[in-house]
Backbone bond lengths (Angstrom), bond angles and torsions (degrees), N, CA, C in turn:
res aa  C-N    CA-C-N  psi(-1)  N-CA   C-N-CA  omega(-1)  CA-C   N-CA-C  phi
1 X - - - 1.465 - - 1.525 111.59 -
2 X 1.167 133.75 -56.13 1.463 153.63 168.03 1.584 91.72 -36.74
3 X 1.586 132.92 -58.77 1.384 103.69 -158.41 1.544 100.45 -97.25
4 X 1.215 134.27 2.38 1.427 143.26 164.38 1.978 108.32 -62.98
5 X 1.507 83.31 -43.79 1.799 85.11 -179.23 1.650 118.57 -68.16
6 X 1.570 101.88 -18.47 1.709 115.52 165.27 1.965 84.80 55.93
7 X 1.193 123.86 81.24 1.688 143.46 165.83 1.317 87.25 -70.87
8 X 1.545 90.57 148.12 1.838 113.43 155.63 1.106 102.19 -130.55
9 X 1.845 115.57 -179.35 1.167 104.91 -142.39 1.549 80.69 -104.26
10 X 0.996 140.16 -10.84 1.675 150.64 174.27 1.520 112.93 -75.88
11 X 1.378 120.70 -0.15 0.990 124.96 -177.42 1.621 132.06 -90.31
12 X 1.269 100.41 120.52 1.924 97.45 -175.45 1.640 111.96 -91.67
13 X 1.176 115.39 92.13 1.303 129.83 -173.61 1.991 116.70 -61.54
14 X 1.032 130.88 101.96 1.371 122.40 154.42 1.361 136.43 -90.04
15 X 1.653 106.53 111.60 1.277 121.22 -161.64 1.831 123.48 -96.99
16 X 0.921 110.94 91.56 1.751 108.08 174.23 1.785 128.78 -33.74
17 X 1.082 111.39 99.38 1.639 75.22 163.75 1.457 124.33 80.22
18 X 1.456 102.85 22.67 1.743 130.46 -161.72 2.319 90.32 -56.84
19 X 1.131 107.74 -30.00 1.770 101.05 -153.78 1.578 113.39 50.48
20 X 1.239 110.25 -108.26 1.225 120.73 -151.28 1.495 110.57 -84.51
21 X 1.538 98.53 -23.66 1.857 112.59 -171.37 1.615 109.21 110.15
22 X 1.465 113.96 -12.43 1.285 107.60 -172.53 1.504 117.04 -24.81
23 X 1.179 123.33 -61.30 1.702 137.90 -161.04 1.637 88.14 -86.95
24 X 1.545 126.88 -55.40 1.017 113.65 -178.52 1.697 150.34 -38.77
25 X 1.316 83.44 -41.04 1.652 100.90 168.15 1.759 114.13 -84.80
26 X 1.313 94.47 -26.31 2.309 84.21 155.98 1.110 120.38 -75.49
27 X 1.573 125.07 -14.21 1.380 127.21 -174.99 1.375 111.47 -86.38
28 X 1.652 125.78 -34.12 1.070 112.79 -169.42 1.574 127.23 -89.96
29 X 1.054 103.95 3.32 1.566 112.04 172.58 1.770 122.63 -87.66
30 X 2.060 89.85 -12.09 1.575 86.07 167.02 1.620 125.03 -109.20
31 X 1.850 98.78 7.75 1.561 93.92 -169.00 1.575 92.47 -130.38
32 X 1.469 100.40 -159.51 1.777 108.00 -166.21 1.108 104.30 -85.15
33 X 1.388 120.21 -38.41 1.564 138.98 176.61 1.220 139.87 -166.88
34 X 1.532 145.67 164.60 1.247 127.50 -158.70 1.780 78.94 -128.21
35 X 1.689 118.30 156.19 1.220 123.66 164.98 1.465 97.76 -124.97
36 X 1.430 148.80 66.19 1.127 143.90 173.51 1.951 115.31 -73.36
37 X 1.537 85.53 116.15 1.637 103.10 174.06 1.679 109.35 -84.95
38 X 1.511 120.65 132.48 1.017 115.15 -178.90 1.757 92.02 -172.61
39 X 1.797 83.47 130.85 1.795 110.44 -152.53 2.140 96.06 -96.59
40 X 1.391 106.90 3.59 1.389 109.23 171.81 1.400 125.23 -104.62
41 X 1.196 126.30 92.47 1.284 127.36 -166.43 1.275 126.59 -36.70
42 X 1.433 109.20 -45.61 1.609 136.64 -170.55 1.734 107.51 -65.17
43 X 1.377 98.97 -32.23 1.985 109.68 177.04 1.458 111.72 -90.56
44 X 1.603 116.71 -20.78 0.924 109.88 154.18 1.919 146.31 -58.03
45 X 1.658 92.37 -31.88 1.204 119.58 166.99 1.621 118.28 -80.45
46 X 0.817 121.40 -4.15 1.651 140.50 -176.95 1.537 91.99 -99.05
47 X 1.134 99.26 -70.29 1.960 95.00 -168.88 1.339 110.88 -69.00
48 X 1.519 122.05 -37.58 1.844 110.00 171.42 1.540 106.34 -46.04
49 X 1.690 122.81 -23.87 1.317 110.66 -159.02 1.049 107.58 -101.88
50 X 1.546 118.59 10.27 1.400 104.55 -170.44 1.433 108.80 -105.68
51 X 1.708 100.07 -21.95 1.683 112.25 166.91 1.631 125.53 -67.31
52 X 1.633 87.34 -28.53 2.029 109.09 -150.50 2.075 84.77 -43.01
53 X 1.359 111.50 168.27 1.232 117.22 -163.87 1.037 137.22 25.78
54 X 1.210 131.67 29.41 1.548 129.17 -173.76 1.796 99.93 -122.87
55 X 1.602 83.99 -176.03 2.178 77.92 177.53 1.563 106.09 -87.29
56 X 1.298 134.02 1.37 0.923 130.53 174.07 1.283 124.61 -74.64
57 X 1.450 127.87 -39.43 1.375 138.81 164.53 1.259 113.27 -10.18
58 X 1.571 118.12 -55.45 1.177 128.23 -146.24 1.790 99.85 -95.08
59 X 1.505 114.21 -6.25 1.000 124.44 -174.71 1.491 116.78 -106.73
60 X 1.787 112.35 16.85 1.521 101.46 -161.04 1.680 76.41 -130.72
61 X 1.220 118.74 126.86 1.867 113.04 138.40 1.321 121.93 -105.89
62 X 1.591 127.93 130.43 0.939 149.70 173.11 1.147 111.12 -86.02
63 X 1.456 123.43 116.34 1.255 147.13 142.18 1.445 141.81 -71.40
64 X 1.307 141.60 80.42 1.582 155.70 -116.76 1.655 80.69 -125.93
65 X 1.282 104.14 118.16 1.373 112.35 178.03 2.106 111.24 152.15
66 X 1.564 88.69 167.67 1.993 102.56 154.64 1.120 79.28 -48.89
67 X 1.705 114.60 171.42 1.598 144.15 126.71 1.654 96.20 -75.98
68 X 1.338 124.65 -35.86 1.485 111.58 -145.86 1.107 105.13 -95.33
69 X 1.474 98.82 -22.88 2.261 113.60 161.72 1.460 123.14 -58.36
70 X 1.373 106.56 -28.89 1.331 125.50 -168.66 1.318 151.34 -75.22
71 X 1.726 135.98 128.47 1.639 100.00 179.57 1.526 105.71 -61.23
72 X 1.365 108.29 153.88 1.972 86.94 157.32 1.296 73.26 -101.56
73 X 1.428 82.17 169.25 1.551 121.31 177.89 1.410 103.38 -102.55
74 X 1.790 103.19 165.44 1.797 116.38 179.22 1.480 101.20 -41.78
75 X 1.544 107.39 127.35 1.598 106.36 160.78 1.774 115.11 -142.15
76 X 1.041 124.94 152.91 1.201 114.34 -162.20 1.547 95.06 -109.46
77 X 1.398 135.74 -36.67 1.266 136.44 135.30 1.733 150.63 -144.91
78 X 1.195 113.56 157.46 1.440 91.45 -145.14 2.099 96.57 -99.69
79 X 1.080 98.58 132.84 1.800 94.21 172.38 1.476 89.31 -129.76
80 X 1.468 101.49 142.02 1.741 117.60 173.68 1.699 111.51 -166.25
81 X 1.256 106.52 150.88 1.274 107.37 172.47 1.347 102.12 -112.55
82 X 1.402 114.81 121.90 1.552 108.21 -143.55 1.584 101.30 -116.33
83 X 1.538 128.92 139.37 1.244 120.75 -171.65 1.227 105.84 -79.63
84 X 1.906 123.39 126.64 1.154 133.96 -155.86 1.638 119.63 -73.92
85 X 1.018 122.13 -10.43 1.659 111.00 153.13 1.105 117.11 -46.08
86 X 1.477 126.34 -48.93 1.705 138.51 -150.78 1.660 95.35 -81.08
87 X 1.400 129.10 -10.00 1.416 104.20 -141.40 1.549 109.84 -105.24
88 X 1.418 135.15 22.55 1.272 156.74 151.95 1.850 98.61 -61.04
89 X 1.942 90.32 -95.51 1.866 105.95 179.14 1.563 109.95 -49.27
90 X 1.085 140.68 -21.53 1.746 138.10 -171.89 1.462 85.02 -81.91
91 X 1.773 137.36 -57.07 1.525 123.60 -147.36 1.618 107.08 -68.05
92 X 2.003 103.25 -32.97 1.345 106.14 -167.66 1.987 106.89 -82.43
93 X 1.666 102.13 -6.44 1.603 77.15 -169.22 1.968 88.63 -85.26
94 X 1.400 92.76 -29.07 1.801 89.38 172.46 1.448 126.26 -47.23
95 X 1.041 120.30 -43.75 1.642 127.24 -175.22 1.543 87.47 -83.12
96 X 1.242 143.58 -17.04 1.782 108.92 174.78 1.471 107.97 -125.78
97 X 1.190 97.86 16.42 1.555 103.67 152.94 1.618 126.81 -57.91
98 X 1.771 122.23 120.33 1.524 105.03 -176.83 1.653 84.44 -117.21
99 X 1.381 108.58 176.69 1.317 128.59 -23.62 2.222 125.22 -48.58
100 X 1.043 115.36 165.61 1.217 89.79 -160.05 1.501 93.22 -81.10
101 X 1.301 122.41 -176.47 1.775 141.83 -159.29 1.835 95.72 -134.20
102 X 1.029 102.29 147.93 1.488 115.73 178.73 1.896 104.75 -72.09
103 X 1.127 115.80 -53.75 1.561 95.46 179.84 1.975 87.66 178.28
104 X 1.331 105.89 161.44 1.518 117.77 -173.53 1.463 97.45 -122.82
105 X 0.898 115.17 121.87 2.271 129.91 149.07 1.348 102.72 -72.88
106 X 1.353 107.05 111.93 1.819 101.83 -179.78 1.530 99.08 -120.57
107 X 1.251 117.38 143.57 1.718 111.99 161.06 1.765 119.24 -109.52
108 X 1.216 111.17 116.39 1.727 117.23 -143.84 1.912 96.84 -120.19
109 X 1.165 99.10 152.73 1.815 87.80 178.78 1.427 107.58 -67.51
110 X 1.764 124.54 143.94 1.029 111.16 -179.75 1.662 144.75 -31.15
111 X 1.626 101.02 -38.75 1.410 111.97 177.51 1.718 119.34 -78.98
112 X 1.443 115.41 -25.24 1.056 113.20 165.78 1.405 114.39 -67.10
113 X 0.977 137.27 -14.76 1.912 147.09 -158.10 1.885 87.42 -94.59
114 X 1.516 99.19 -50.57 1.372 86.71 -178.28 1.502 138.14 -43.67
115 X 1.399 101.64 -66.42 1.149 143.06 160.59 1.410 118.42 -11.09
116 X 1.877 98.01 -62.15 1.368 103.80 160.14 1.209 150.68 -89.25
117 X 1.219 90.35 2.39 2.364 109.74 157.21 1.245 123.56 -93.02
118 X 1.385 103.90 -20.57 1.672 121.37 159.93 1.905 138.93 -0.53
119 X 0.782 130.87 76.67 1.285 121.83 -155.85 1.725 100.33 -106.09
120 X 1.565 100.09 170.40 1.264 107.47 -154.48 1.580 115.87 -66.60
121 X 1.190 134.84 166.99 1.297 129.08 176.45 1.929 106.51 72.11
122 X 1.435 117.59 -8.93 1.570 118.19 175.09 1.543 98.29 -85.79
123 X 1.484 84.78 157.82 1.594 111.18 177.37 1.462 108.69 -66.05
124 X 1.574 130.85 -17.60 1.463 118.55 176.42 1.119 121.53 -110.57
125 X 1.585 99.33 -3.16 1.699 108.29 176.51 1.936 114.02 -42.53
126 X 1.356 103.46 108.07 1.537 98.71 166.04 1.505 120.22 -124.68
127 X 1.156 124.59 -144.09 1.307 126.45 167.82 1.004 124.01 -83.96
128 X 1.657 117.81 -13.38 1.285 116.19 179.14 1.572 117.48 -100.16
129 X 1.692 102.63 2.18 1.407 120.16 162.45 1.443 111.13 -74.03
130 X 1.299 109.22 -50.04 1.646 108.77 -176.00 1.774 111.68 -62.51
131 X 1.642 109.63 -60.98 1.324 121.83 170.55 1.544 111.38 -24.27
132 X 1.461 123.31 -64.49 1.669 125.16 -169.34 1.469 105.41 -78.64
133 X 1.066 123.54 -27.70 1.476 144.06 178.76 1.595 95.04 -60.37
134 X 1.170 122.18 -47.11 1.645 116.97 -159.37 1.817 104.02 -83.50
135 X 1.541 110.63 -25.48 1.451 118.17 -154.11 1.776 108.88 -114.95
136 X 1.130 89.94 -4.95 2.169 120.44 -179.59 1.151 118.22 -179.81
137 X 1.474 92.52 138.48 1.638 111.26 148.22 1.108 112.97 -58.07
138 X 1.188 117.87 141.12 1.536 145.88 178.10 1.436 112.18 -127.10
139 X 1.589 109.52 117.73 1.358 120.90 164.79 1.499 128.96 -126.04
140 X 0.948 134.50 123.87 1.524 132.34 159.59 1.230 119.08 -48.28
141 X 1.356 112.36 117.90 1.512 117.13 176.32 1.665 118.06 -91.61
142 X 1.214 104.57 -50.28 1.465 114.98 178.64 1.878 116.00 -158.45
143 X 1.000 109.53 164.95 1.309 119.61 176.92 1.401 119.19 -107.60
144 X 1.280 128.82 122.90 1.647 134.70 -174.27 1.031 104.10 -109.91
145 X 2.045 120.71 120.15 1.379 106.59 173.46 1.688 111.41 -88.53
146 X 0.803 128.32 150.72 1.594 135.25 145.94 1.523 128.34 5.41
147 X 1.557 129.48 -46.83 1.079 134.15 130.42 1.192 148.29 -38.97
148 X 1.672 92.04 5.28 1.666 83.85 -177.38 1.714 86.59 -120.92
149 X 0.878 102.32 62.21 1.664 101.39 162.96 1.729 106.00 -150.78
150 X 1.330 105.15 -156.09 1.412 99.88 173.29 1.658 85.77 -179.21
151 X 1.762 109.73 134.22 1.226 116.88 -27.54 1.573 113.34 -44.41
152 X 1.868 135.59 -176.48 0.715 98.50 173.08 1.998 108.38 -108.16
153 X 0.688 143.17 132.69 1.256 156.68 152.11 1.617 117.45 18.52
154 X 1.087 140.39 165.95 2.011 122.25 145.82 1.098 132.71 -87.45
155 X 1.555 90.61 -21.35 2.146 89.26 169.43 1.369 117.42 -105.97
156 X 1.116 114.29 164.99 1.594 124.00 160.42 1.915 114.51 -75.47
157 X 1.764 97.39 140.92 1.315 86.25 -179.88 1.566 106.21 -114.11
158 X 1.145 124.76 -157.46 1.377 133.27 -173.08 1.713 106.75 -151.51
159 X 1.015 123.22 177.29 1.245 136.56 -179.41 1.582 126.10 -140.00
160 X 1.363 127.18 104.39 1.304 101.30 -157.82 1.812 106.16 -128.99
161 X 0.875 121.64 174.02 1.464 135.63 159.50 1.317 149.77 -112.47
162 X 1.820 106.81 95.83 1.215 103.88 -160.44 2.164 114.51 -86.70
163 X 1.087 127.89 152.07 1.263 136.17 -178.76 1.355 122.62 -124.95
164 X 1.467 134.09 89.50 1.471 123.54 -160.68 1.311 99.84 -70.64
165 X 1.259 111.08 151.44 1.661 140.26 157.20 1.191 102.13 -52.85
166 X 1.805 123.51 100.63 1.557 93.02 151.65 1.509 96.38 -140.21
167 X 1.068 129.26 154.54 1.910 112.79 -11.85 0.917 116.01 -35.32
168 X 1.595 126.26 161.82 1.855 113.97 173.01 1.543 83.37 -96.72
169 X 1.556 96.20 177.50 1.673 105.54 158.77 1.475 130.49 -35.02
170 X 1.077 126.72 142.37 1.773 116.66 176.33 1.557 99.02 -88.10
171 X 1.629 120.94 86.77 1.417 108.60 -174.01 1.719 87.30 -152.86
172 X 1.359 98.28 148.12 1.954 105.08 165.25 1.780 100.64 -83.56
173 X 1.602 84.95 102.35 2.088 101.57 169.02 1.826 109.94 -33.03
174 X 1.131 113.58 -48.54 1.311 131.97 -169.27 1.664 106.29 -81.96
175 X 0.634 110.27 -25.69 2.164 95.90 171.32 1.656 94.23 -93.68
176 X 1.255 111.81 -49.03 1.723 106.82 -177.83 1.539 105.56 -49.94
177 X 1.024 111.25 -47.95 1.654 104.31 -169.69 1.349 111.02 -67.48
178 X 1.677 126.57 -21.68 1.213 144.20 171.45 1.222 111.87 -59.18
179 X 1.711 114.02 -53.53 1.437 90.71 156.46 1.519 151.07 -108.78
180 X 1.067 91.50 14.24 1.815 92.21 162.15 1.694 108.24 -82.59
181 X 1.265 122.20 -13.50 1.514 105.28 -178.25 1.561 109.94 -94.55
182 X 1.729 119.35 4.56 1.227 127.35 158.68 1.783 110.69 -84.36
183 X 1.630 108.03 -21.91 1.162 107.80 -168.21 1.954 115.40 -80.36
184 X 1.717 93.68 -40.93 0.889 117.19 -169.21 1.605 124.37 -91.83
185 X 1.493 111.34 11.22 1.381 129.08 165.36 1.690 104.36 -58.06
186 X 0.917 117.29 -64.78 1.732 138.63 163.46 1.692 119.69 -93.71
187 X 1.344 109.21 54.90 1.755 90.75 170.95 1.309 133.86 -18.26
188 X 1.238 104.06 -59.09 1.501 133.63 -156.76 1.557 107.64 -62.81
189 X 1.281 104.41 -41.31 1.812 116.31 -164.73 1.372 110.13 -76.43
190 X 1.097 129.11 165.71 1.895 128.74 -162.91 1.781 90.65 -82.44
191 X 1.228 101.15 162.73 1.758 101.45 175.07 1.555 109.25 -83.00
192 X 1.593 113.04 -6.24 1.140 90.27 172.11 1.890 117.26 -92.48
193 X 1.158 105.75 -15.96 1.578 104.08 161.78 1.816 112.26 -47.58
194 X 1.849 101.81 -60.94 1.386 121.61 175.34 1.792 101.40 -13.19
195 X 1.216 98.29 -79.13 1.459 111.47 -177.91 1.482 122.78 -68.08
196 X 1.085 128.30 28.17 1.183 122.76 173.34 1.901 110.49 -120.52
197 X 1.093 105.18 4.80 2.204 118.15 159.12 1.073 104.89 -53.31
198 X 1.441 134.51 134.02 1.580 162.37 -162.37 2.031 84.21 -74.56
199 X 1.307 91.97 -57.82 1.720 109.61 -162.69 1.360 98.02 -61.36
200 X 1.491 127.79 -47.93 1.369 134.43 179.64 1.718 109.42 -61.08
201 X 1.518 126.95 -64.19 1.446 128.58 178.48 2.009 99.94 -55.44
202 X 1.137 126.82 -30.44 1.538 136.24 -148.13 2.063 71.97 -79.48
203 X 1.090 112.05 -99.10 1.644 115.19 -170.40 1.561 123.19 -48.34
204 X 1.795 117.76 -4.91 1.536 98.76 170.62 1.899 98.35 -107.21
205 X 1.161 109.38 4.49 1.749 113.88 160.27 1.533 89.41 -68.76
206 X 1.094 102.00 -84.30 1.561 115.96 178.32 1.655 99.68 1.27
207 X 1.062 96.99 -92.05 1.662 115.20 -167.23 1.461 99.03 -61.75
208 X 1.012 143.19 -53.18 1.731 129.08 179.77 1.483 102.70 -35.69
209 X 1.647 117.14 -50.56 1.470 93.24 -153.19 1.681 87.13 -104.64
210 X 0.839 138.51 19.87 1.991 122.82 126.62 1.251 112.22 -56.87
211 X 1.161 120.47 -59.10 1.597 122.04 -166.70 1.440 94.55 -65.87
212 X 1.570 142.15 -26.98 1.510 124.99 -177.53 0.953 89.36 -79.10
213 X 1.073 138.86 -69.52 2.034 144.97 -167.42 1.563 113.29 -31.11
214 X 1.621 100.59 -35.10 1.815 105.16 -176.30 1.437 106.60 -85.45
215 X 1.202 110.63 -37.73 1.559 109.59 179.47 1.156 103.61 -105.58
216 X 1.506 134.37 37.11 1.628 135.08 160.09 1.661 92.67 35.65
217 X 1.075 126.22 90.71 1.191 144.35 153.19 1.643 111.42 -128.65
218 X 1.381 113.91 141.83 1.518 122.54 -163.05 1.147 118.32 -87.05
219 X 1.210 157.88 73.54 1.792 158.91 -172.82 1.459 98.65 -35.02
220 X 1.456 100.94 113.25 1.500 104.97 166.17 1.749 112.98 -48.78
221 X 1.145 139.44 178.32 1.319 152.74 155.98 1.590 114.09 -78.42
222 X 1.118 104.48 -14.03 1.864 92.44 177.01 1.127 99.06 -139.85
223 X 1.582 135.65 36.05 1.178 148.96 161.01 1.362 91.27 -47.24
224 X 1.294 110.72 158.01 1.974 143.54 -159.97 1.244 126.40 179.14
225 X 1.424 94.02 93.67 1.701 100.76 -164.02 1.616 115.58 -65.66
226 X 1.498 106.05 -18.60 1.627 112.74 168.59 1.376 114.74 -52.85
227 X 1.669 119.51 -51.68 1.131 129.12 -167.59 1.259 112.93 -61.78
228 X 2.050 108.34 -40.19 1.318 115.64 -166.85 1.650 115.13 -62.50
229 X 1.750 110.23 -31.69 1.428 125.57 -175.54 1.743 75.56 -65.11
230 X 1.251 124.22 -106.74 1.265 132.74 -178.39 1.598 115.82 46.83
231 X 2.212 103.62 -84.74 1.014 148.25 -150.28 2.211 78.13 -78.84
232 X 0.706 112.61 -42.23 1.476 98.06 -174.75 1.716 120.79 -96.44
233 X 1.415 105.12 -1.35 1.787 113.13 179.56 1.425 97.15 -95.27
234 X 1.483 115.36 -21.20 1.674 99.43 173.64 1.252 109.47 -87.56
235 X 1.449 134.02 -28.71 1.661 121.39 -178.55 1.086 98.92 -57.09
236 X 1.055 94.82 141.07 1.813 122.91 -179.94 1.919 106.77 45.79
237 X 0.945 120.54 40.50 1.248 124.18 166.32 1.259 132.99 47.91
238 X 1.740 102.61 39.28 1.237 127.62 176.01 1.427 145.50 -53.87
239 X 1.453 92.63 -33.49 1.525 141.12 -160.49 2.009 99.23 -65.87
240 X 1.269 104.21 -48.75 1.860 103.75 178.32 1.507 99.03 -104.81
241 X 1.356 144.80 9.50 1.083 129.18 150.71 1.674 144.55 -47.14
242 X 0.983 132.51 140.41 1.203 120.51 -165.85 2.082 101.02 -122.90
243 X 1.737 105.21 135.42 0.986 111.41 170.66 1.349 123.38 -49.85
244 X 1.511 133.93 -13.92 1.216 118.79 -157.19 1.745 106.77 -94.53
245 X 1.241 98.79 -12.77 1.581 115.21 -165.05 1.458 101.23 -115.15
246 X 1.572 133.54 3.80 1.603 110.73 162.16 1.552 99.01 -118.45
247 X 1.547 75.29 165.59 1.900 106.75 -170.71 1.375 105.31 -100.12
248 X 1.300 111.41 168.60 1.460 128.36 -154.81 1.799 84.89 -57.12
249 X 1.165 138.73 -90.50 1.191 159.15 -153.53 2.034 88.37 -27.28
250 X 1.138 118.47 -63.95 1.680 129.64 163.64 1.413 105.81 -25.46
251 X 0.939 100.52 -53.05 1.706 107.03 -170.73 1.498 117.78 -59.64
252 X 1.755 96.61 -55.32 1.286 109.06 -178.19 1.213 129.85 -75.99
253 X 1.395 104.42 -13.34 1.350 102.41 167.62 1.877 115.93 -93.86
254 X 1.318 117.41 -20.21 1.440 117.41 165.35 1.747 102.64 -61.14
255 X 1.663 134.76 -7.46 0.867 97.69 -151.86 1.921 90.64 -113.09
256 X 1.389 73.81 -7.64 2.015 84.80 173.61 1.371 115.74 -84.73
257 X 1.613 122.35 -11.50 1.450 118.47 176.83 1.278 98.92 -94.02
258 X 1.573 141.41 -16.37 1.465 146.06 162.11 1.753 112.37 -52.20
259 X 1.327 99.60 -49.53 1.263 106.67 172.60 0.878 134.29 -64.40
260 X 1.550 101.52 -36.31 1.688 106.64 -176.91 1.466 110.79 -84.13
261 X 0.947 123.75 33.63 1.189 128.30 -164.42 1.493 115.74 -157.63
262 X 1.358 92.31 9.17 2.096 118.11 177.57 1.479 104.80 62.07
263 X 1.359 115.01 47.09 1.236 104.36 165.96 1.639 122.91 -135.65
264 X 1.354 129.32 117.44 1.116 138.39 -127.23 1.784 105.40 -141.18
265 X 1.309 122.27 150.24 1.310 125.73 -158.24 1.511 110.85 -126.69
266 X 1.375 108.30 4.31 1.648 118.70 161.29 1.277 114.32 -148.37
């Protein structure tokens, strides 16, 4: 992982989940500094001791805490082998973390790695394929089997490389994500089914008539928020499409004829 992340020696490394220091103490002799967060006290005391008197000491800050509670601090890039509950909420607070970071080496359980290289029309394509997809490149670096740990684990992991977009997209993160998690309840089903949930029509009424109220615009009397979805699932022939088979660019543009048309997902 360390020579995949290609370190410089100017580099302020933020490390997840360091334990013992294993990786940590190879890292710090090639960069400026390590900031390793780690929410176990007892590994914390293990790794202060493994630096305590050396020239490295002065090169490690320890962070005692969540990561997901946490500010991070300036990092120029992040490598971690990250404990796999966290590794959904850790990728997204990473990708909208500013200032932006040069790129992260992550080691993820195999199926999560998938997931997020995922392309359209695949069996793992989800939302959290499109989501990392829109905000980084995503690459596979290598594959780790199970044996190479001790004990060793039940799944296979992977290793991957994330790269933020910057510029990122010119888009509000938070209505986009609004609607792919209406989209992506049912991949499979046409978007015009998508839109036909009591709960789904109930909150973009909702939000139409904020957005008329903010821009003093007048609600017709036989306004119909069914119709209004309607009038925008047929432009461009949206309406029998299915989430599992469009790409970001699909998305983004269903999400600009929503708009343009005052209809909004936060």
């Amino acid at each position: 992982m360390i020579e995949k992340a290609a370190l410089r020696s100017t580099d302020v490394v933020l490390e997840v989940g360091p334990g013992t220091g294993n990786m940590t103490v190879k890292m710090l002799p090639l960069v400026k500094k390590v900031c390793a967060c780690e929410i176990d006290t007892r590994m914390v005391a293990e790794l202060q001791k493994r630096v305590q008197g050396t020239p490295m000491q002065y090169k490690l800050e320890i962070l005692v805490g969540d990561v997901l509670k946490s500010q991070l601090p300036f990092f120029d890039i992040c490598v971690a082998n990250l404990p796999y509950k966290i590794s959904s909420p850790f990728v997204f607070k990473l990708l909208l973390h500013r200032p932006f970071f040069r790129c992260a080496v992550l080691m993820f359980q195999k199926e999560f790695a998938d997931r997020l290289v995922a392309k359209p029309g695949s069996k793992m394509y989800c939302r959290l394929s499109v989501n990392t997809q829109l905000l980084a490149r995503v690459d596979i670096l290598m594959k780790v089997g199970k044996n190479n740990f001790r004990p060793p684990p039940k799944v296979e992991s992977t290793v991957i490389r994330l790269e933020p977009r910057n510029p990122p997209p010119p888009i509000n993160f938070k209505e986009w994500d609004g609607l792919l998690r209406i989209l992506f309840v049912r991949k499979n089903k046409t978007l015009s089914a998508s839109f036909k949930h009591t709960a789904v029509l109930e909150m973009m009424e909702q939000n139409y008539k904020t957005y008329c109220s903010v821009k003093n615009i007048q609600i017709p009397k036989d306004f119909n928020i069914k119709e209004k979805i309607e009038e925008v699932l047929n432009t461009n022939d949206f309406s029998q499409r299915r989430p599992r088979t469009m790409d970001i660019d699909d998305f983004l543009l269903l999400m600009h004829e929503f708009n343009s048309k005052g209809l909004h997902f936060s």
